[in-house]
C-alpha positions as CSV (number, residue, x, y, z in Angstrom):
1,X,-72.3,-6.5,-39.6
2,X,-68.6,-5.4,-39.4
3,X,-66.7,-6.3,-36.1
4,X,-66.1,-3.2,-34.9
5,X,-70.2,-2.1,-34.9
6,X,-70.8,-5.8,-33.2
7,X,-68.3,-5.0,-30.2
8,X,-70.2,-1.3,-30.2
9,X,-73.6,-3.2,-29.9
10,X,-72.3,-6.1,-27.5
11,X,-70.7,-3.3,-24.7
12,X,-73.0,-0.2,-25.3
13,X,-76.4,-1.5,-25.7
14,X,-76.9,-3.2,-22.4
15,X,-75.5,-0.7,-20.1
16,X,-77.6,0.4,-17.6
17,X,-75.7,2.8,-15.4
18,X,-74.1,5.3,-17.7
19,X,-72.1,8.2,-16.8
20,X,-71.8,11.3,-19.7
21,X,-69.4,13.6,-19.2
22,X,-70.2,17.5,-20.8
23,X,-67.1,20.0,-21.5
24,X,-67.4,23.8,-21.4
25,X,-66.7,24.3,-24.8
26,X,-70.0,22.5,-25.5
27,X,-71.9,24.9,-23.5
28,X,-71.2,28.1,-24.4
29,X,-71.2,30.2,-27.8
30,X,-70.6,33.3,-29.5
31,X,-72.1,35.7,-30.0
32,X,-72.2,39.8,-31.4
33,X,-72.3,41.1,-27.3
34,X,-70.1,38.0,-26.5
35,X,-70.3,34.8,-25.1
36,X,-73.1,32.9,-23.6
37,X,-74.4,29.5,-22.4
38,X,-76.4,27.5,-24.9
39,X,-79.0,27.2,-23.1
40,X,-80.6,24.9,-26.3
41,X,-78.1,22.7,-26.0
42,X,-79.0,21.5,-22.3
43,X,-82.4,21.2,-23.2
44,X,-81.4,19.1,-26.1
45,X,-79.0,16.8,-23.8
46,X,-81.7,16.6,-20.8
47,X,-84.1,15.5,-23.7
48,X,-81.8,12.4,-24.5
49,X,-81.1,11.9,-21.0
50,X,-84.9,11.3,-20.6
51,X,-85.4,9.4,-23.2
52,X,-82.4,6.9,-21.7
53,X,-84.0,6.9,-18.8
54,X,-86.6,5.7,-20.2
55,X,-85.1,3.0,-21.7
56,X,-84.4,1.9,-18.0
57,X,-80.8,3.8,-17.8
58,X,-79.8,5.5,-14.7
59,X,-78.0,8.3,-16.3
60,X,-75.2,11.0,-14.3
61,X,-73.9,14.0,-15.5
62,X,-70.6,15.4,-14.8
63,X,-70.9,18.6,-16.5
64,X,-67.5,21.7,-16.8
65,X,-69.0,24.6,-17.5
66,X,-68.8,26.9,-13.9
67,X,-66.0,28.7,-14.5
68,X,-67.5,29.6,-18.3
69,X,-71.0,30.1,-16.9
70,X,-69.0,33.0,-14.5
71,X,-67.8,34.6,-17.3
72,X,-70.4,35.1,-19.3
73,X,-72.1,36.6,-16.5
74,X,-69.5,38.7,-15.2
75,X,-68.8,39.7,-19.3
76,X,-65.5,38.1,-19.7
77,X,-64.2,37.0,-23.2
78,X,-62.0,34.4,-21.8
79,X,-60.7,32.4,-19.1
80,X,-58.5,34.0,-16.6
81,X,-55.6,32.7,-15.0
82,X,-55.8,34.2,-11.4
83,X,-56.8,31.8,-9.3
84,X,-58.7,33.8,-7.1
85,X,-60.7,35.3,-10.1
86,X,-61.4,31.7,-11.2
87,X,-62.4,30.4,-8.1
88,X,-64.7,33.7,-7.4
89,X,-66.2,32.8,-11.4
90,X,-66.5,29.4,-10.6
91,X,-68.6,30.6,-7.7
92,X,-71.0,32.9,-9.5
93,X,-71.0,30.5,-12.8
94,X,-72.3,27.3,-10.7
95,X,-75.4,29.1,-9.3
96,X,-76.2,30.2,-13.2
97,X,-75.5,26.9,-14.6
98,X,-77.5,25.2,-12.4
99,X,-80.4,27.3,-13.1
100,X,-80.2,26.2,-16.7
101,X,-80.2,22.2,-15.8
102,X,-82.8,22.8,-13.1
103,X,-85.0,24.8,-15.7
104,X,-84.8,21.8,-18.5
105,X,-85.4,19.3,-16.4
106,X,-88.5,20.6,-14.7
107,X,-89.9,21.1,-18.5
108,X,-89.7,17.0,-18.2
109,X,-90.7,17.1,-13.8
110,X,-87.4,16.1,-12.8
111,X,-85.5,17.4,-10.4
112,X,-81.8,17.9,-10.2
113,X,-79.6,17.1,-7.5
114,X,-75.8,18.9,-7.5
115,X,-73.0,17.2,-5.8
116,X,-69.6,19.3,-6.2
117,X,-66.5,17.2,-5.2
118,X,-63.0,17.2,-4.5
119,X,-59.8,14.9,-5.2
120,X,-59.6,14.3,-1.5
121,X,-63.6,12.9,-1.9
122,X,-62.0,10.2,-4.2
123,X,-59.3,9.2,-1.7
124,X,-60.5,8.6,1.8
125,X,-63.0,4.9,1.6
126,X,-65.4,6.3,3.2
127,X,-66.2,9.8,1.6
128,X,-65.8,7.5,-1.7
129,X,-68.8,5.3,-0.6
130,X,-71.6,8.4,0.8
131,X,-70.9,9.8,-2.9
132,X,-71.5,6.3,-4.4
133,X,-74.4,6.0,-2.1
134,X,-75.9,9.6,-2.9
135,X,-75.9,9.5,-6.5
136,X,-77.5,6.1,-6.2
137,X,-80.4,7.2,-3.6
138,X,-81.1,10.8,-5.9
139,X,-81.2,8.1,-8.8
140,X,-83.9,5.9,-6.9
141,X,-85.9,9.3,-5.8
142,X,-86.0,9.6,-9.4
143,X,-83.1,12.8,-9.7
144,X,-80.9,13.6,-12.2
145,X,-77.4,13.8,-10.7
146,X,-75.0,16.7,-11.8
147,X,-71.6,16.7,-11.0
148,X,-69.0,18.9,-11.3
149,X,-65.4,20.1,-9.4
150,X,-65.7,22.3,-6.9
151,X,-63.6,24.8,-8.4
152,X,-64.4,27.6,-6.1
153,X,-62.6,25.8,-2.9
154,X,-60.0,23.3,-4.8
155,X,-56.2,24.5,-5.4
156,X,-53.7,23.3,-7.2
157,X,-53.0,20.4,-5.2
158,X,-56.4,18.8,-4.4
159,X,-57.5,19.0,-8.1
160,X,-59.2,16.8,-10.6
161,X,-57.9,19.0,-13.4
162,X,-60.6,18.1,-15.3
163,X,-64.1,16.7,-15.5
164,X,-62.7,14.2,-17.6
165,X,-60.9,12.2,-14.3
166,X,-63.9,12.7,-12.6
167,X,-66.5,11.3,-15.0
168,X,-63.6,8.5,-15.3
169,X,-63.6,7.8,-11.1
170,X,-67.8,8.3,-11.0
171,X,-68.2,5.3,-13.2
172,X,-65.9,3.2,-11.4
173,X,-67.4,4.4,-8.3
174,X,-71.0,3.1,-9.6
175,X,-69.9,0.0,-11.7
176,X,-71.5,2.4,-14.5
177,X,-70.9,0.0,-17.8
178,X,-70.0,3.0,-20.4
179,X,-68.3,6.6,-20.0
180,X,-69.5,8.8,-22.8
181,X,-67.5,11.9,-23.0
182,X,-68.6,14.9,-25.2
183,X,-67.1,17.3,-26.8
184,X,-66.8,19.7,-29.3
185,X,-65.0,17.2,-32.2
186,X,-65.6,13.9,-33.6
187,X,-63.4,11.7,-31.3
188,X,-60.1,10.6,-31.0
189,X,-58.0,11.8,-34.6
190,X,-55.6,10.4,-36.3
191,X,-52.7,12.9,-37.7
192,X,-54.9,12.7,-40.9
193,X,-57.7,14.3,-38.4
194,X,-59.9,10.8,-39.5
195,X,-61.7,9.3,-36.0
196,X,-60.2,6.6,-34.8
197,X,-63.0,4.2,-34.6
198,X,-61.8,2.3,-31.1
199,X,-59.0,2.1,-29.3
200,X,-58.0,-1.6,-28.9
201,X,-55.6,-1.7,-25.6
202,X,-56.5,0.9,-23.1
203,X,-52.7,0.6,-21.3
204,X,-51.1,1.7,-24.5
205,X,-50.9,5.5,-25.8
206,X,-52.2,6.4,-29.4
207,X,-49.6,7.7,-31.4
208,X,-50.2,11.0,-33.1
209,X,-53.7,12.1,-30.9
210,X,-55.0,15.4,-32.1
211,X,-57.7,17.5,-30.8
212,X,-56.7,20.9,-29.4
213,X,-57.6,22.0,-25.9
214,X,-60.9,24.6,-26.0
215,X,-60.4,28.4,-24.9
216,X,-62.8,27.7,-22.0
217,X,-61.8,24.3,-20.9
218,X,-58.9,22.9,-18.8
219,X,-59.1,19.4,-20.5
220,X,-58.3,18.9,-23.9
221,X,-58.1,15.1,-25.9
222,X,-55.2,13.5,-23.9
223,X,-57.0,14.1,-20.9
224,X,-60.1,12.6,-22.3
225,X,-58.7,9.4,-23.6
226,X,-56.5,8.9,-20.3
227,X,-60.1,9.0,-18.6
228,X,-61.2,6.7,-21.1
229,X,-58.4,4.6,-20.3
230,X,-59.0,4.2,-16.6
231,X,-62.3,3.1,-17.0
232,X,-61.5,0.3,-19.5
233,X,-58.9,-0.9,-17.9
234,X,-61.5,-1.5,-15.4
235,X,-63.7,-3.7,-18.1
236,X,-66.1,-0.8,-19.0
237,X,-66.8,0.5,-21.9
238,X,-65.8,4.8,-23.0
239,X,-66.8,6.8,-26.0
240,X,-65.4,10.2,-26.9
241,X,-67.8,11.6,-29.0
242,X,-69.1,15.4,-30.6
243,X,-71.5,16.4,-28.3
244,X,-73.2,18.6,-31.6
245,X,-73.9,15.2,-33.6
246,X,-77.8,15.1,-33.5
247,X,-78.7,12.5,-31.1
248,X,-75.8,11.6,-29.8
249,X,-76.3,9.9,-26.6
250,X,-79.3,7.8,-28.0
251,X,-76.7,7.1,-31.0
252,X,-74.0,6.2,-28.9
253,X,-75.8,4.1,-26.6
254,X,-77.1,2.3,-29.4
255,X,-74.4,0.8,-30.2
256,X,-73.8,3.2,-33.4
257,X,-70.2,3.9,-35.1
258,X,-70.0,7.7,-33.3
259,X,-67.1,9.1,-32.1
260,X,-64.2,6.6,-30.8
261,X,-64.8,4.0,-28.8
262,X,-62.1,2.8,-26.4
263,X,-62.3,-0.9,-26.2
264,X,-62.7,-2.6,-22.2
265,X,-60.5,-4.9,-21.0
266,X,-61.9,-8.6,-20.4
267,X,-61.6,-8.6,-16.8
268,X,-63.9,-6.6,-14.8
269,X,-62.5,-5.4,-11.4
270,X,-64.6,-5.6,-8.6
271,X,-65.4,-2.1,-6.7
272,X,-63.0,-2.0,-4.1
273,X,-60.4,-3.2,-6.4
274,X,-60.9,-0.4,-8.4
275,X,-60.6,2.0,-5.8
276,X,-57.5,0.6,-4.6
277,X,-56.3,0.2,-8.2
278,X,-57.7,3.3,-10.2
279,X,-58.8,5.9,-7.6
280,X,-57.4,6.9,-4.6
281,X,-54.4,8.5,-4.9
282,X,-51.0,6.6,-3.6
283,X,-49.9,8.1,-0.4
284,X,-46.2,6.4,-0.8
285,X,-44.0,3.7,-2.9
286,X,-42.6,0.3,-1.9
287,X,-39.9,-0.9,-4.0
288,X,-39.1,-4.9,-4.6
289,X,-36.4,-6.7,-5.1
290,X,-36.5,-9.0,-8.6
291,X,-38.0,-12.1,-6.5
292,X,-40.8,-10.5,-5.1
293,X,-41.6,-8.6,-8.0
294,X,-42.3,-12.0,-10.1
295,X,-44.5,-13.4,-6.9
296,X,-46.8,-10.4,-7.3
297,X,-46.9,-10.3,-10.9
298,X,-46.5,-14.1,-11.9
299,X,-47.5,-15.5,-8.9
300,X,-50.2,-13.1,-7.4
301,X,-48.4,-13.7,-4.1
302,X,-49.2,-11.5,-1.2
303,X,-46.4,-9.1,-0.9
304,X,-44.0,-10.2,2.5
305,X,-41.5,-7.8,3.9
306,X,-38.2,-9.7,2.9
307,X,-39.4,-8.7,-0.7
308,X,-39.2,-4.7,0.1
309,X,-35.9,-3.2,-0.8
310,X,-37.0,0.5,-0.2
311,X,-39.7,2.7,1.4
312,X,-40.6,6.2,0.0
313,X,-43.2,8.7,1.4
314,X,-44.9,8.9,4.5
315,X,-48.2,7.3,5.4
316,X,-50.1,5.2,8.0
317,X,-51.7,1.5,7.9
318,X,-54.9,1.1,5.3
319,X,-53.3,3.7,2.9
320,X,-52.7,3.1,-0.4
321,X,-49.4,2.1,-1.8
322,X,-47.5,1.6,-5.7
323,X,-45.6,-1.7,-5.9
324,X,-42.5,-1.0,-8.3
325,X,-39.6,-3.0,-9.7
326,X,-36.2,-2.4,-9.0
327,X,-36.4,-0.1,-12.1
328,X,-38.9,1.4,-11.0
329,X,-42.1,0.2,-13.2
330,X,-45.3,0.1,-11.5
331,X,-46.4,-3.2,-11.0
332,X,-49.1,-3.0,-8.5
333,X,-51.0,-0.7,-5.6
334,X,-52.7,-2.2,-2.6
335,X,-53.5,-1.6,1.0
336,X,-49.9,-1.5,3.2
337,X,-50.7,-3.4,6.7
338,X,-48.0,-1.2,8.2
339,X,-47.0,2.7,8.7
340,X,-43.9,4.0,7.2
341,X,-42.2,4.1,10.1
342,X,-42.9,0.3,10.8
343,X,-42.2,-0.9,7.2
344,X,-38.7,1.5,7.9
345,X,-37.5,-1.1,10.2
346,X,-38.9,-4.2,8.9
347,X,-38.2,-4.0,5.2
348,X,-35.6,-7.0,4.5
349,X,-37.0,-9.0,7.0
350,X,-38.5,-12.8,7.3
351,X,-41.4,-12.7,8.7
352,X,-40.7,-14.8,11.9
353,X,-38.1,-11.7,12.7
354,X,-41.1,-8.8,12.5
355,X,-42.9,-9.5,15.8
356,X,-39.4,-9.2,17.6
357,X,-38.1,-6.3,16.1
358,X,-41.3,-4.3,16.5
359,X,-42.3,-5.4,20.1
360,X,-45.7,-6.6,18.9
361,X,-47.5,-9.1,17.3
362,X,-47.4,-8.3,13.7
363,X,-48.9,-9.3,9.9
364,X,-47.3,-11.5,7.9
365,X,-47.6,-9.4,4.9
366,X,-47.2,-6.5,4.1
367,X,-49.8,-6.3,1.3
368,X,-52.4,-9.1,1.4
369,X,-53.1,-10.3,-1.9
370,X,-56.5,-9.8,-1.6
371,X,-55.5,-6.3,-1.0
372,X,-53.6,-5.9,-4.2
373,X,-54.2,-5.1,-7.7
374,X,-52.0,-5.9,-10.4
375,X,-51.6,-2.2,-12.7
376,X,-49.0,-3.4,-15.7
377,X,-49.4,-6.9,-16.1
378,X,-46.4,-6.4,-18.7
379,X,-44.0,-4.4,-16.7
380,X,-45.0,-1.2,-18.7
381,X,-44.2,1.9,-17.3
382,X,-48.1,3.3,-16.0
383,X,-49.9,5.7,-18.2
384,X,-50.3,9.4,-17.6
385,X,-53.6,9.2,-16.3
386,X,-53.1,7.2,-13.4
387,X,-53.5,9.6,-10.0
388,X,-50.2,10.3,-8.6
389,X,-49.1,10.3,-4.8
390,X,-50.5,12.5,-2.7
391,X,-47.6,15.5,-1.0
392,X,-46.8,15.4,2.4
């Protein structure tokens, strides 16, 4: 047995919680009157999704498709770019494609329960957890969860962008052990188009991905490999795979050489560090001087307020923060102990001096290191996939 099928067998095989990702382009087809939803295919991936399940697997399903679903019923050939119109298709396309997974899944007596979510769901702790907490309980009634954006309420600003970030931030929400995202080619390909059997280090970029965005999705194969990527770095295990390979999921999941696999790191984060770390979205930036910047990284200090040279964005105690070098490299995020109005006055300081100069008594850090999680152990600048700050 080659290396590469032991490390497939070793990650994929025992994973329990899995969370499989389905993109439009999968969904729909041509044909002579136009386009319309395969509605084969979903029986054909609710047939493997059984037969994980009963294997002992709780499987979710993040599944595009609404918008697609809306214009096939509404007899569109393709994807408008009127937001309005898209959130009006999304709308009409949701109810139809839920009819379709509601239909397959009673051919097996299981029921489906829909969840559609927002970016904002992701970034407040508590809305985080009642999602966690729902898709575990409609696993226990013994539920199917389906997933997907809510596309007819989100704008611009509040968006995923894709099911791909989502199925990424659902299987860190669950401590699911493998991401499989479908999709319409073979995986991740080289400039020769040859799969890339696995990607070794999930915080470097691929050189030369190809794999072409679909008419009817909003993805295309960066996205899907910077989703990948977030869920590695957590220490799970991703596949991008072709969703038309017979038996994929069972194939996958048996550890079989299918699509690419990107490789998890060794260290598993626990859950709250990877919401700190991977999920919510920053609301501001602290910047350190070259001292503190080496306590964090080297020395995983907590972070003090003598070691904060600068203060961007505005946001209140708890929120989540990115730690960068004086050049500006992400080092860390973690949860500030202080507004930005405090921090404002206080960055510079020693510590004996904060309790004076804001009137109160005060933390001692700014960032507890238990509190913190380290994002570019090298100094690297942060992939493209990581969530950005929020506005305001």
């Amino acid at each position: 047995m080659n290396e590469s099928l032991s490390l497939r067998q070793s990650t994929l095989r025992p994973a329990k919680r899995v969370v499989v990702k389905i993109g439009s382009a999968l969904l729909t087809r041509q044909t002579r009157a136009g386009y319309g939803i395969r509605a084969g295919f979903i029986r054909e991936m609710v047939r493997q999704i059984v037969a994980l399940r009963a294997q002992g697997r709780q499987v979710t399903l993040v599944s595009s498709g609404a918008v697609a679903a809306g214009c096939v019923e509404m007899g569109k050939r393709r994807r408008p770019t009127d937001v309005a119109e898209l959130q009006a298709l999304a709308a009409i396309g949701q109810r139809r494609l839920m009819s379709y997974y509601h239909q397959a899944l009673r051919a097996h007596r299981l029921s489906a329960g829909q969840l559609l979510l927002s970016r904002e769901d992701f970034d407040a702790r508590e809305r985080f957890l009642n999602i966690r907490n729902c898709v575990l309980k409609l696993h226990e009634m013994g539920a199917i969860p389906v997933l997907n954006e809510n596309d007819a309420a989100a704008v611009d600003e509040i968006r995923f962008g894709d099911n791909d970030l989502l199925a990424a931030m659902m299987t860190n929400a669950l401590g699911a052990q493998a991401l499989v995202l479908l999709t319409v080619v073979d995986g991740v390909l080289d400039p020769r188009k040859q799969v890339i059997d696995r990607v070794e280090d999930p915080t470097q970029n691929v050189e030369g991905v190809t794999g072409a965005r679909s008419a009817w999705g909003s993805g295309g194969m960066r996205s899907k490999l910077d989703a990948a990527r977030l869920v590695a770095e957590a220490g799970e295990a991703a596949v991008i795979a072709n969703g038309n390979t017979p038996n994929v999921l069972l194939r996958v999941l048996a550890g079989e050489s299918v699509g690419t696999l990107v490789v998890p790191a060794s260290k598993r984060l626990a859950a709250r560090s990877r919401w700190i770390g991977l999920t919510a979205r920053p609301s501001g930036f602290l910047t350190l001087d070259d001292g503190a910047a080496q306590a964090v990284l080297q020395g995983k200090k907590s972070l003090l307020a003598s070691g904060v040279s600068a203060v961007t964005g505005r946001f209140e105690r708890g929120e989540v923060l990115v730690l960068r070098d004086p050049r500006g490299r992400e080092l860390a995020r973690g949860l500030s102990n202080y507004s930005s109005t405090d921090l404002q006055r206080i960055a510079g300081l020693r510590s004996a001096q904060i309790a004076s100069t804001l009137g109160r008594p005060a933390y001692k850090a700014v960032v507890h290191r238990d509190n913190l999680v380290i994002r570019s152990p090298d100094g690297d600048d942060a992939p493209p996939s990581r969530p950005g700050p929020r506005s305001g």
